[in-house]
N, CA, C and O atoms as CSV, one atom per row, in Angstrom:
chain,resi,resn,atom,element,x,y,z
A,1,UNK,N,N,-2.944,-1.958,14.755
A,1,UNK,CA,C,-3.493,-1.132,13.710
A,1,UNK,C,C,-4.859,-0.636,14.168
A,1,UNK,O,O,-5.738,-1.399,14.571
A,2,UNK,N,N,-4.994,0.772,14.078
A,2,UNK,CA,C,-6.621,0.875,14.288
A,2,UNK,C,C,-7.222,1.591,13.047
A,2,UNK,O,O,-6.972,2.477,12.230
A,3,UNK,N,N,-8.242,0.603,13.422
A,3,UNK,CA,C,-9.074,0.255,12.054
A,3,UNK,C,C,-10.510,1.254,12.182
A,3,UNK,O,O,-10.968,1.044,13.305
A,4,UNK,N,N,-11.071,1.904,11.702
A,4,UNK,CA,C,-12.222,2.834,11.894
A,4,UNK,C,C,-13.412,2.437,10.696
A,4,UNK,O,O,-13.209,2.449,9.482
A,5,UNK,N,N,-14.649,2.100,11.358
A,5,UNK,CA,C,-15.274,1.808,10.060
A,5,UNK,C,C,-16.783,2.570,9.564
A,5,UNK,O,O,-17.806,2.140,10.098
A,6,UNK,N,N,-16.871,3.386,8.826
A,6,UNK,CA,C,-18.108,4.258,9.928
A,6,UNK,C,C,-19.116,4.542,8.006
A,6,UNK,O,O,-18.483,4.812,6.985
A,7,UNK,N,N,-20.445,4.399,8.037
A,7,UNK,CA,C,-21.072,4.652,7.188
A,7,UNK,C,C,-21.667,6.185,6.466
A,7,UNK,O,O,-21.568,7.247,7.082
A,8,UNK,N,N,-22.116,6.115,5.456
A,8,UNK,CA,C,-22.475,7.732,4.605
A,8,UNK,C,C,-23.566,7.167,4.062
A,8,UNK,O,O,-23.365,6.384,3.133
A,9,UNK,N,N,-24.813,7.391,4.452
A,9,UNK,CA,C,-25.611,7.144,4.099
A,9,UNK,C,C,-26.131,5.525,4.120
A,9,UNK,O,O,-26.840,4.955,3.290
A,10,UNK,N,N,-25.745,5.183,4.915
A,10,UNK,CA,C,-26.261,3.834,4.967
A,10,UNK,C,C,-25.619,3.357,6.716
A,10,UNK,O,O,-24.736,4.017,7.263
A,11,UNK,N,N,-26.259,2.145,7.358
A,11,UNK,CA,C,-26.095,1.453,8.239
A,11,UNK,C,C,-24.753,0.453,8.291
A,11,UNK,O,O,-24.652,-0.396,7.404
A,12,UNK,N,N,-23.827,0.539,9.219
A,12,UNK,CA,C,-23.082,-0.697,8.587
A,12,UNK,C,C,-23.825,-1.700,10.078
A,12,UNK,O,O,-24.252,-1.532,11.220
A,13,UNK,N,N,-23.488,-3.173,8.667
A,13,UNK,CA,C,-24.000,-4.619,9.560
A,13,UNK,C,C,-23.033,-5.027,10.696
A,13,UNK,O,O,-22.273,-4.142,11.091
A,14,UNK,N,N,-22.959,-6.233,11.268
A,14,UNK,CA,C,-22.127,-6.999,11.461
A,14,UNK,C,C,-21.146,-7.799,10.270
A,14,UNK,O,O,-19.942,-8.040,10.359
A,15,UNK,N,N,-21.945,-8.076,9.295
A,15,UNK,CA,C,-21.753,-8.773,7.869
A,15,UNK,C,C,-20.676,-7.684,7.245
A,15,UNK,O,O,-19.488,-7.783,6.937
A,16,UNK,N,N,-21.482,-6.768,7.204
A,16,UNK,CA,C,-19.936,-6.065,6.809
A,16,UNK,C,C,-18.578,-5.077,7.059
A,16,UNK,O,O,-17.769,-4.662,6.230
A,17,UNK,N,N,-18.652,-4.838,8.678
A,17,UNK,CA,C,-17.744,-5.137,9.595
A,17,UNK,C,C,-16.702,-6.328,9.529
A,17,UNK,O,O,-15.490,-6.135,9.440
A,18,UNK,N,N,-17.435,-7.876,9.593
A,18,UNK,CA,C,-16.535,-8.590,9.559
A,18,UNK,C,C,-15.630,-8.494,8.067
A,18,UNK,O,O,-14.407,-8.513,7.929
A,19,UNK,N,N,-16.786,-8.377,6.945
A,19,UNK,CA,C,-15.827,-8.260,5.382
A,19,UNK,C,C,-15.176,-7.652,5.301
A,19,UNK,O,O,-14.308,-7.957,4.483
A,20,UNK,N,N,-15.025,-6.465,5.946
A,20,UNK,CA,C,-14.265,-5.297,6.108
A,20,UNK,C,C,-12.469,-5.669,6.460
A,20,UNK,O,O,-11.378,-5.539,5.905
A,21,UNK,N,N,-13.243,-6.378,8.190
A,21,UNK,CA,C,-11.584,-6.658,8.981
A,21,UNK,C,C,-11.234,-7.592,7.929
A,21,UNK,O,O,-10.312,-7.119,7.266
A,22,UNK,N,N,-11.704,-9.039,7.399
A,22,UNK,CA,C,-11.246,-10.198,6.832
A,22,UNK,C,C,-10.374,-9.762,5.509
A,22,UNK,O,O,-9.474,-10.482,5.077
A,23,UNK,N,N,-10.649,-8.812,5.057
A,23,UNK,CA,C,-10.308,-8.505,3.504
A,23,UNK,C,C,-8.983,-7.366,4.119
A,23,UNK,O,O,-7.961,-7.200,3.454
A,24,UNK,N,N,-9.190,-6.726,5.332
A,24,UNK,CA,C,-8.276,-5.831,6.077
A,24,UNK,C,C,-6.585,-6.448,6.080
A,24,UNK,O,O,-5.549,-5.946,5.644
A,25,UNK,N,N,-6.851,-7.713,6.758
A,25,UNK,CA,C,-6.157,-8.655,7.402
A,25,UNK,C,C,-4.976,-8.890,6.347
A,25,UNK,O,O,-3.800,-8.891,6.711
A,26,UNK,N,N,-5.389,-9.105,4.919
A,26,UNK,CA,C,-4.772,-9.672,3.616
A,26,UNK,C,C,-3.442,-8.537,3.841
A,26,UNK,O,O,-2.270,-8.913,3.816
A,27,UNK,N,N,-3.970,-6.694,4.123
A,27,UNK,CA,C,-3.284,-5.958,3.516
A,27,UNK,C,C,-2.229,-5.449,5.167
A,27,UNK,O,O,-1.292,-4.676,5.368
A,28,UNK,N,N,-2.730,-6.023,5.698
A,28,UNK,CA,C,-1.958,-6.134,7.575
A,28,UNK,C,C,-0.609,-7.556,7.251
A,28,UNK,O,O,0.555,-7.518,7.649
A,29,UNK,N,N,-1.156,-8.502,6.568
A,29,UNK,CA,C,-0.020,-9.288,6.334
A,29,UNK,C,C,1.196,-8.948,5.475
A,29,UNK,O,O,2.254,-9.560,5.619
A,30,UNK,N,N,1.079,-8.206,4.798
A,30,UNK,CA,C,2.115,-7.580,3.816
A,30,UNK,C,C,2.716,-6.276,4.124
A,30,UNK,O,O,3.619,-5.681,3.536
A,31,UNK,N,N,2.072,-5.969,5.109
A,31,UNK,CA,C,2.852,-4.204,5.865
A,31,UNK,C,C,2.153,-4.522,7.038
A,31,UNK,O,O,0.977,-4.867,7.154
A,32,UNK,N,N,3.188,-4.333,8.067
A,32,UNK,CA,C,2.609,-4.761,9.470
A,32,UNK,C,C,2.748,-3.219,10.327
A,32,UNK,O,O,2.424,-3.141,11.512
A,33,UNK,N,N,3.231,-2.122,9.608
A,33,UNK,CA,C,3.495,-0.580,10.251
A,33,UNK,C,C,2.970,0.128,9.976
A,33,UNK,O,O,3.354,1.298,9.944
A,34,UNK,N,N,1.211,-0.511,9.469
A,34,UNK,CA,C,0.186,0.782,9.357
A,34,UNK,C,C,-0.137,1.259,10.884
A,34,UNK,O,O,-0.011,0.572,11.898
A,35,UNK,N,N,-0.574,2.578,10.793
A,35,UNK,CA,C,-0.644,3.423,12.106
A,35,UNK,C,C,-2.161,3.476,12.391
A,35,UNK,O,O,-2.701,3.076,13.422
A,36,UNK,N,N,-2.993,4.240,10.917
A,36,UNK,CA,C,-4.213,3.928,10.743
A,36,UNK,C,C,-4.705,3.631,9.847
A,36,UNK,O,O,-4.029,3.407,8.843
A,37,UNK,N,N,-6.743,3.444,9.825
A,37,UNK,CA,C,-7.048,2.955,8.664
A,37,UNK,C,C,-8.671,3.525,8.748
A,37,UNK,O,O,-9.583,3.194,9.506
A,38,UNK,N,N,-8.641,4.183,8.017
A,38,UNK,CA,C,-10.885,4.119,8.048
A,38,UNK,C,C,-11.215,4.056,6.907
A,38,UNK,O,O,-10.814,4.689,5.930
A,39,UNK,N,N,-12.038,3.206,7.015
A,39,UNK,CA,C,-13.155,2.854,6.049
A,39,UNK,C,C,-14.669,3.512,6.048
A,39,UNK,O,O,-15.601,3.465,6.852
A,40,UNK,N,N,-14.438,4.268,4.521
A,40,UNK,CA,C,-15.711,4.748,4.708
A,40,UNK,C,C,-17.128,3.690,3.661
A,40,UNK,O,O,-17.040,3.756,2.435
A,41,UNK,N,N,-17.832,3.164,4.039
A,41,UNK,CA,C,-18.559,2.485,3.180
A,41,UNK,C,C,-20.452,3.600,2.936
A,41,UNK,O,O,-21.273,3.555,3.852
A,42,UNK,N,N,-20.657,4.172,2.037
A,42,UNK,CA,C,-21.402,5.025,1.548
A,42,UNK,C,C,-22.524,4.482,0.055
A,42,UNK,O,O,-22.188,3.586,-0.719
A,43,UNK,N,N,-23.833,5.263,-0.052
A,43,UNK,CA,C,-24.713,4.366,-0.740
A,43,UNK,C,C,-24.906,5.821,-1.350
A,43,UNK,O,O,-25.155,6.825,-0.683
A,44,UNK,N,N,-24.753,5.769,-2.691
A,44,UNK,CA,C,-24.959,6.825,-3.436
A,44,UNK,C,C,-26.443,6.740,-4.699
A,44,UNK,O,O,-26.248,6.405,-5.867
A,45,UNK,N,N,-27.768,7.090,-4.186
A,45,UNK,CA,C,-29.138,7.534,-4.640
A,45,UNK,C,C,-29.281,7.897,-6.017
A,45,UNK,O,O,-30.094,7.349,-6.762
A,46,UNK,N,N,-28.316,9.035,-6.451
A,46,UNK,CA,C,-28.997,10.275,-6.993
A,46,UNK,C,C,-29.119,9.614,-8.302
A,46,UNK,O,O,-29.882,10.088,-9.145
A,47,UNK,N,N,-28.243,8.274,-8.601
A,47,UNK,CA,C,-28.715,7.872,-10.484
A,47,UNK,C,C,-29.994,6.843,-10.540
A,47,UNK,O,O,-30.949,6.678,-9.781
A,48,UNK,N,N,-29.745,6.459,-11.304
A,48,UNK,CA,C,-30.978,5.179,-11.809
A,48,UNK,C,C,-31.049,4.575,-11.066
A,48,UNK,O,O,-32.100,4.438,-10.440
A,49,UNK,N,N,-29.389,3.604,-10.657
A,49,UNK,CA,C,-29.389,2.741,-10.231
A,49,UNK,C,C,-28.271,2.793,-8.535
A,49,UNK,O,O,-27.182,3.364,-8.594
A,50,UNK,N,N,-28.606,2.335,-7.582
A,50,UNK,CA,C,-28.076,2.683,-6.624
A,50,UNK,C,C,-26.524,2.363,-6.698
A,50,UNK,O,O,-26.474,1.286,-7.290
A,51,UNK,N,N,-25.282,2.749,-6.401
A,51,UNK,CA,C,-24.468,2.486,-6.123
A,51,UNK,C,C,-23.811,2.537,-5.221
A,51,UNK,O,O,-23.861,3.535,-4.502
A,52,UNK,N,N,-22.789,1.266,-4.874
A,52,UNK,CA,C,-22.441,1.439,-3.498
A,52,UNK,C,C,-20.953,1.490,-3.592
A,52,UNK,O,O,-20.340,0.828,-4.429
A,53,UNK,N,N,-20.220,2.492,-2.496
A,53,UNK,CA,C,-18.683,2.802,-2.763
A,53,UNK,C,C,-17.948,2.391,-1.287
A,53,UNK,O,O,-18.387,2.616,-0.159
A,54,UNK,N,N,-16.758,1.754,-1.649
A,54,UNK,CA,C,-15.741,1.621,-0.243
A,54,UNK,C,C,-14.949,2.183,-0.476
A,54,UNK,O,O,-14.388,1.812,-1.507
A,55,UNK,N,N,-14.306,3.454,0.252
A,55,UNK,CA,C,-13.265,4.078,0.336
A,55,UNK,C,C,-12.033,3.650,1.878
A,55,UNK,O,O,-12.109,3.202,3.022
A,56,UNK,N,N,-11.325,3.998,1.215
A,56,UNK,CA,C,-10.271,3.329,2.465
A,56,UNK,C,C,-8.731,4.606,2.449
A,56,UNK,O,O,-8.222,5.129,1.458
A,57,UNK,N,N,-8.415,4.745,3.654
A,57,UNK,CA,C,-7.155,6.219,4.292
A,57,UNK,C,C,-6.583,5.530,4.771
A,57,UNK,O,O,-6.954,5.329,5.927
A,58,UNK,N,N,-5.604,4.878,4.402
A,58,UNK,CA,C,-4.212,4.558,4.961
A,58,UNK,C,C,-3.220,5.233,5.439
A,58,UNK,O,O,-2.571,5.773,4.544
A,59,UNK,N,N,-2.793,5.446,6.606
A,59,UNK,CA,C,-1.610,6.174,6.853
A,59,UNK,C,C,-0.707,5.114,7.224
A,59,UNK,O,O,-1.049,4.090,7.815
A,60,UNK,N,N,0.821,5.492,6.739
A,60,UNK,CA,C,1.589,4.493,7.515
A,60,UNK,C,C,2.912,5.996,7.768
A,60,UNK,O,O,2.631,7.065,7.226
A,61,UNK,N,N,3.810,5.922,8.325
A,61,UNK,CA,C,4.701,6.586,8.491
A,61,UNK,C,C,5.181,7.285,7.122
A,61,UNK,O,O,5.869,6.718,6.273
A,62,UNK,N,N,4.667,8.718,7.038
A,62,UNK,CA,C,5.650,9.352,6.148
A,62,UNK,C,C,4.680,9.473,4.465
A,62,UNK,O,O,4.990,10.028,3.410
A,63,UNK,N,N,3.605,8.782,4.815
A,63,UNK,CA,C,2.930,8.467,3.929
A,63,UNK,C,C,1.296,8.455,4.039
A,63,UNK,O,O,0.853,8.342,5.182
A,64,UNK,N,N,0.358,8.559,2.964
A,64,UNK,CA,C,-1.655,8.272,3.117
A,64,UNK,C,C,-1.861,7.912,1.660
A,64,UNK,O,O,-1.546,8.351,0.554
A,65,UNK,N,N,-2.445,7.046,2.111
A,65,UNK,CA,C,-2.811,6.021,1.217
A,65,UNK,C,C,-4.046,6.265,0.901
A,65,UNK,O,O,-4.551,6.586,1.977
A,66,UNK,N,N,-5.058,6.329,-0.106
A,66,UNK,CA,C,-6.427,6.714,-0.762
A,66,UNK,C,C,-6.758,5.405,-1.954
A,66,UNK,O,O,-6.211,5.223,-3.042
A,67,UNK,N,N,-7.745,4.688,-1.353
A,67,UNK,CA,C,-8.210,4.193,-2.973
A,67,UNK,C,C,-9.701,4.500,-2.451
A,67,UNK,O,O,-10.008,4.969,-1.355
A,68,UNK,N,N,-10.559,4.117,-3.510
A,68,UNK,CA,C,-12.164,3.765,-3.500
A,68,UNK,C,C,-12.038,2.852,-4.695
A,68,UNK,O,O,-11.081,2.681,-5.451
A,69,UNK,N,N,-13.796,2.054,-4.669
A,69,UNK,CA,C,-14.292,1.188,-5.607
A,69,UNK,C,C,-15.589,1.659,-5.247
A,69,UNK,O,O,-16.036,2.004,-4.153
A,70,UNK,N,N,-16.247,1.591,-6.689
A,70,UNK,CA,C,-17.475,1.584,-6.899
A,70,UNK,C,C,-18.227,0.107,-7.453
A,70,UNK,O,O,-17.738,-0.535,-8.382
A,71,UNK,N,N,-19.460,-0.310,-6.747
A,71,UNK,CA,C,-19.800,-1.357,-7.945
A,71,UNK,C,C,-21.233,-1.024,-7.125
A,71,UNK,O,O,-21.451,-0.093,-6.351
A,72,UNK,N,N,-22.304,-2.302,-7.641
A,72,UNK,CA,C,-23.445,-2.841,-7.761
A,72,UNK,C,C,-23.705,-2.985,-6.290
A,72,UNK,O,O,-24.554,-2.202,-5.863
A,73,UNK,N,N,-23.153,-3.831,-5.388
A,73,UNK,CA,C,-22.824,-4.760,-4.580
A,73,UNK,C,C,-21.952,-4.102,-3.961
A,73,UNK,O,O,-20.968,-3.555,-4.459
A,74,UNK,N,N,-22.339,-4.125,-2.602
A,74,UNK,CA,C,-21.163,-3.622,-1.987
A,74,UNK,C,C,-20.288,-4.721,-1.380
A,74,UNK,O,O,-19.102,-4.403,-1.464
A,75,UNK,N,N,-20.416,-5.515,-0.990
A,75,UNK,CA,C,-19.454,-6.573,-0.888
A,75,UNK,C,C,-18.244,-7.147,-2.154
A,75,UNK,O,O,-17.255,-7.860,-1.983
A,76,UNK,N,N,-18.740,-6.567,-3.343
A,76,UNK,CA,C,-17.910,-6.649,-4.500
A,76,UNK,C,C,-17.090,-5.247,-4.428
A,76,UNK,O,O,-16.064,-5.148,-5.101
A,77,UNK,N,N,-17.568,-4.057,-3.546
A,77,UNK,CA,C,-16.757,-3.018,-3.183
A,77,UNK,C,C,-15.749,-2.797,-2.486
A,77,UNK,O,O,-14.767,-2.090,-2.712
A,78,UNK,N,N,-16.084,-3.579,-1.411
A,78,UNK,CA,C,-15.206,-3.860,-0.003
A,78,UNK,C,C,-14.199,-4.766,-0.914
A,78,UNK,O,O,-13.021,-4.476,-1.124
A,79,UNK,N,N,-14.638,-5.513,-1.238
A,79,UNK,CA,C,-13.464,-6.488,-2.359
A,79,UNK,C,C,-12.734,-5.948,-3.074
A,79,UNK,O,O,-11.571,-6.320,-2.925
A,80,UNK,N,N,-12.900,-5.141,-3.882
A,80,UNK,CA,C,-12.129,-4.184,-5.003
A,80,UNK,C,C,-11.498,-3.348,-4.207
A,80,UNK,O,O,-10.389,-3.046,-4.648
A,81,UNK,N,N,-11.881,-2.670,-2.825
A,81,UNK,CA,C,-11.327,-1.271,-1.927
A,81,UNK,C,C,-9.835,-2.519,-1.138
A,81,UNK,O,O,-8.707,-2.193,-0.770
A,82,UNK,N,N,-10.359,-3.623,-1.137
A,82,UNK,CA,C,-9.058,-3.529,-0.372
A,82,UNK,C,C,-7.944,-4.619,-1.445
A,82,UNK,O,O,-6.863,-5.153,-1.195
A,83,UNK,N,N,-8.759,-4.612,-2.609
A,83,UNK,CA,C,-7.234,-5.373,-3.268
A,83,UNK,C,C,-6.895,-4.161,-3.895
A,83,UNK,O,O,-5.710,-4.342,-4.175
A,84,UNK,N,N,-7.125,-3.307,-4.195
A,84,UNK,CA,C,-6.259,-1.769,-4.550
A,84,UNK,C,C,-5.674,-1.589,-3.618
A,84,UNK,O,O,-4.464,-1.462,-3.810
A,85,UNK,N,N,-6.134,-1.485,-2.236
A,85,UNK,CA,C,-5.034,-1.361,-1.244
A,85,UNK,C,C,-4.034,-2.550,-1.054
A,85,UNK,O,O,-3.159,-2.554,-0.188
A,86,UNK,N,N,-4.185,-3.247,-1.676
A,86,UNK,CA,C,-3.000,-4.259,-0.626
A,86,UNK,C,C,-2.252,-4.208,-2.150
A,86,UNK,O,O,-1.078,-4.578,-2.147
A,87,UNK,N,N,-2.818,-3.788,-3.437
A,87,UNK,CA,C,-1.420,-3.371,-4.590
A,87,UNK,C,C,-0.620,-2.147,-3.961
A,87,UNK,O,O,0.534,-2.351,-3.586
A,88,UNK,N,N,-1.058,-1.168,-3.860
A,88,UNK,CA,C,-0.567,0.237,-3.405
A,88,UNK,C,C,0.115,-0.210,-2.173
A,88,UNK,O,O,1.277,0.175,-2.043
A,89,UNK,N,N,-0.380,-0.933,-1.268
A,89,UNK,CA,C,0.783,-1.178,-0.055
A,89,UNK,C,C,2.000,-1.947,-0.640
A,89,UNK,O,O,3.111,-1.421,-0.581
A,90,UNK,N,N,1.778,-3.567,-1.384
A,90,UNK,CA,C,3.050,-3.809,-1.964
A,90,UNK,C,C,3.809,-2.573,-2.444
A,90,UNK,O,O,4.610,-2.058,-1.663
A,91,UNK,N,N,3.647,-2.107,-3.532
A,91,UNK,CA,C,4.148,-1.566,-4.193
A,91,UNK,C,C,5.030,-0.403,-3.489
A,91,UNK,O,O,6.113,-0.080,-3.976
A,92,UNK,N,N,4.561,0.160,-2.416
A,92,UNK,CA,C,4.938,1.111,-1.319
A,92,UNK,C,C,6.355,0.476,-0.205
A,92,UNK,O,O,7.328,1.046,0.287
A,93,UNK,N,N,5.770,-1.177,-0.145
A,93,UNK,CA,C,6.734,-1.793,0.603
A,93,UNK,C,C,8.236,-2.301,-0.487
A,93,UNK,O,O,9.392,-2.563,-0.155
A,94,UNK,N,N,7.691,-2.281,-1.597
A,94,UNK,CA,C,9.058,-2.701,-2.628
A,94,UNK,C,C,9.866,-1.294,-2.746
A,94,UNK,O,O,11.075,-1.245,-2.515
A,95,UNK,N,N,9.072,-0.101,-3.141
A,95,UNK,CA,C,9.928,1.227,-2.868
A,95,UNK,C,C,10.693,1.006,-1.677
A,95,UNK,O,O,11.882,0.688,-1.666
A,96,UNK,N,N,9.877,1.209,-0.555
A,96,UNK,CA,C,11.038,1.109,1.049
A,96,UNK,C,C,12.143,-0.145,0.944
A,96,UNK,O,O,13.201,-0.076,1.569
A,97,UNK,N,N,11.853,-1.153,0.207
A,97,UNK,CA,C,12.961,-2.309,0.361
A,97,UNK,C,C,14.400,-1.875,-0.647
A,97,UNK,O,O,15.577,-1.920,-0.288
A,98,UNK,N,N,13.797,-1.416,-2.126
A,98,UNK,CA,C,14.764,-0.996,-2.938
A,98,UNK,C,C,15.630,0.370,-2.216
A,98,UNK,O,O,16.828,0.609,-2.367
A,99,UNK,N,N,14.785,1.048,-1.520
A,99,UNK,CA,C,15.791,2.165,-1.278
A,99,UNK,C,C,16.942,2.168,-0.005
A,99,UNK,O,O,17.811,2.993,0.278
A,100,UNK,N,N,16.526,0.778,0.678
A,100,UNK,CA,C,17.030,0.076,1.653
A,100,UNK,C,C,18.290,-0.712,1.753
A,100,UNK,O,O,19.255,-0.653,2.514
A,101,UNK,N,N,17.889,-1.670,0.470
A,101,UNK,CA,C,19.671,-1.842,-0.276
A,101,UNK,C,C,19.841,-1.072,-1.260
A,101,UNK,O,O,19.219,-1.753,-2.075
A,102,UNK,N,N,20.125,-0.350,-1.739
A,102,UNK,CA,C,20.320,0.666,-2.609
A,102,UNK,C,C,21.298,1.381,-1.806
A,102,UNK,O,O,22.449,1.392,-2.243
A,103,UNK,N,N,20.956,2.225,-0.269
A,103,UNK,CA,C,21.361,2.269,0.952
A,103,UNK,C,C,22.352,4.000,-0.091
A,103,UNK,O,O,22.084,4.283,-1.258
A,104,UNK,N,N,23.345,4.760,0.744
A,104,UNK,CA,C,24.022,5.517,0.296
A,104,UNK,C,C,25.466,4.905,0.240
A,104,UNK,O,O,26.167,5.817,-0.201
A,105,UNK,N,N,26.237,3.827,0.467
A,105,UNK,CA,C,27.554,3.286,0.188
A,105,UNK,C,C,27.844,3.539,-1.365
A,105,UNK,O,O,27.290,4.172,-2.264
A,106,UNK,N,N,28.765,2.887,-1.265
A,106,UNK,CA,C,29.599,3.151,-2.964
A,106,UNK,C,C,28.779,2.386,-3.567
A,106,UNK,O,O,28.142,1.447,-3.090
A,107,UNK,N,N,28.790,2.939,-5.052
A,107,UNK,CA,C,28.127,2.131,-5.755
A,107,UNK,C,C,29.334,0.876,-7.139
A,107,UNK,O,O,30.307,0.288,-6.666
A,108,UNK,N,N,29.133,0.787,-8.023
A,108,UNK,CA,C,30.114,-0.324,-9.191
A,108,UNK,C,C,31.013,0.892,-9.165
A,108,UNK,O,O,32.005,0.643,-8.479
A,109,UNK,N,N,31.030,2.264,-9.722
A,109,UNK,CA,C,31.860,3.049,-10.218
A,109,UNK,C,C,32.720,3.619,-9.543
A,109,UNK,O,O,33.499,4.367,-10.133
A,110,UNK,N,N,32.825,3.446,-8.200
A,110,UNK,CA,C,34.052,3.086,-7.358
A,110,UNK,C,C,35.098,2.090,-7.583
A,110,UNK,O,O,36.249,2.117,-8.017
A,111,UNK,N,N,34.408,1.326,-7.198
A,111,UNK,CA,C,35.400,-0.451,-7.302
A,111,UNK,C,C,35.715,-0.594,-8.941
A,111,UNK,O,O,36.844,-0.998,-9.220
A,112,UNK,N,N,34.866,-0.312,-9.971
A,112,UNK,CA,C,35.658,0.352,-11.310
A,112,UNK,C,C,37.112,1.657,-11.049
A,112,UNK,O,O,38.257,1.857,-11.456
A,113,UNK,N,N,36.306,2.140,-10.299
A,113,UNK,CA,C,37.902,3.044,-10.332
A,113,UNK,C,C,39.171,2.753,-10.136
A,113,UNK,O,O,40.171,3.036,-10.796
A,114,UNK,N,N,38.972,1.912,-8.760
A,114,UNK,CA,C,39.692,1.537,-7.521
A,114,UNK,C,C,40.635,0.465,-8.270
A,114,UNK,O,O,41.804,0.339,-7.905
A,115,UNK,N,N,40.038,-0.404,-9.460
A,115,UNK,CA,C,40.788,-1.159,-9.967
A,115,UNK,C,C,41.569,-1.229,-11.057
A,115,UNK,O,O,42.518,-1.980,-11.284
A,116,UNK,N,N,40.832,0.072,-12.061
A,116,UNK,CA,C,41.392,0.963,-12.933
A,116,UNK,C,C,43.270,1.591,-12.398
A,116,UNK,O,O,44.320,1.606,-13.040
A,117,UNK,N,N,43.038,1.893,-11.400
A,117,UNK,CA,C,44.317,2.796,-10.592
A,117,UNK,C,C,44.992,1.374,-10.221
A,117,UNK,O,O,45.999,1.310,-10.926
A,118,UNK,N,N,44.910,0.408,-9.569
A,118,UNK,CA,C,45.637,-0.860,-8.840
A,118,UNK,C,C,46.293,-1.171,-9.945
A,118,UNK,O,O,47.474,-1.483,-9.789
A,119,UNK,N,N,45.638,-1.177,-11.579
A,119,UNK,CA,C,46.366,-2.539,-12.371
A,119,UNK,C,C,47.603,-1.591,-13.412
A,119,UNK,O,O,47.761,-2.050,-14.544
A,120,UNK,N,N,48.278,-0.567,-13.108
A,120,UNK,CA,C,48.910,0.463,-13.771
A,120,UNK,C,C,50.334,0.141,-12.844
A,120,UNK,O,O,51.492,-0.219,-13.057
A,121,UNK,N,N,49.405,0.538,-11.596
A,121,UNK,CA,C,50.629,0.286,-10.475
A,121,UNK,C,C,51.741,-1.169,-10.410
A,121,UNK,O,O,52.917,-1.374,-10.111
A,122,UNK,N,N,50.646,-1.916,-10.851
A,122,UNK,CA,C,51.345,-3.423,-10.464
A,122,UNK,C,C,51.815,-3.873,-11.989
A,122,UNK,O,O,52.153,-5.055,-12.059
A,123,UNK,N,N,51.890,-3.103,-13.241
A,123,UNK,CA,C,52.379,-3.259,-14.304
A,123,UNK,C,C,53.629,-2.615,-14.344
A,123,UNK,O,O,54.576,-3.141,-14.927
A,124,UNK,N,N,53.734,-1.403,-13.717
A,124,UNK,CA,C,55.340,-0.326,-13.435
A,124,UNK,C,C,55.670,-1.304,-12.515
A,124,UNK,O,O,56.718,-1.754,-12.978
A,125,UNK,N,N,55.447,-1.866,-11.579
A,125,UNK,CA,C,56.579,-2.475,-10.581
A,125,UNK,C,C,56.943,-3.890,-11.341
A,125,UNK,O,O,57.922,-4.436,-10.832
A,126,UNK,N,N,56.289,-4.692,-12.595
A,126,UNK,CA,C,57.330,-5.601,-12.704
A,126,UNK,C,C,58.420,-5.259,-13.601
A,126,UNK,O,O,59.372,-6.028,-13.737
C-alpha cells in the first residue's frame, strides 16, 4: 500500500507520522487491495479557535474513498479520519462479498419451477 502523508499549513512530526501509519494499519487489516492512500493533515486559523482536520483518499480498484474529521486536537482527528475510513472500507468489503455469492447462477425461482413441472409428471405416470 502506498501511503502519502503531506501537511497544509502546518509541519508534520514524527509523532504524527507514526499515528497516522498505526491507526492506517487497523484499515490495511480489513482490505488488504488498497492501491493508494494520502493523508492530508491541515491547521485551519481563520476562527476563534484553531482547528485541526485529517483528510484521507482512498483508492482501491474501481473505487475513491473520501472522509475528513475535524476536532480540537489533532490526534483526536487522525482518530476520527481513520475510523470513518475503516467503516466505509468494511462496508465497501461487505458490498464486494454480497455481490460475490449472490454471483449470476440461478436463483430459488428456478428450482421452484423445476419442481413445479417434475411433480405433474410423476402424478400422470402412476
Amino acid at each position: 500500500m502506498n501511503v502519502s502523508i503531506s501537511g497544509h499549513h502546518i509541519s508534520i512530526t514524527d509523532a504524527m507520522d507514526t499515528a497516522v501509519r498505526e491507526k492506517l494499519e487497523k484499515v490495511e487489516r480489513h482490505f488488504d487491495r488498497i492501491q493508494s492512500l494520502q493523508v492530508i493533515l491541515s491547521l485551519d486559523n481563520s476562527g476563534a479557535k484553531k482547528s485541526h482536520k485529517a483528510e484521507a483518499i482512498m483508492r482501491v480498484s474501481g473505487k475513491e474513498m473520501f472522509v475528513q474529521a475535524l476536532d480540537d486536537d489533532m490526534y483526536k482527528a487522525i482518530n476520527e479520519m481513520a475510523d470513518k475510513l475503516d467503516r466505509q472500507v468494511r462496508k465497501y468489503k461487505t458490498k464486494l462479498e454480497s455481490k460475490k455469492t449472490q454471483g449470476a447462477g440461478r436463483d430459488g425461482r428456478y428450482e421452484d419451477l423445476m419442481t413445479a413441472e417434475a411433480e405433474p409428471a410423476v402424478e400422470a405416470a402412476v
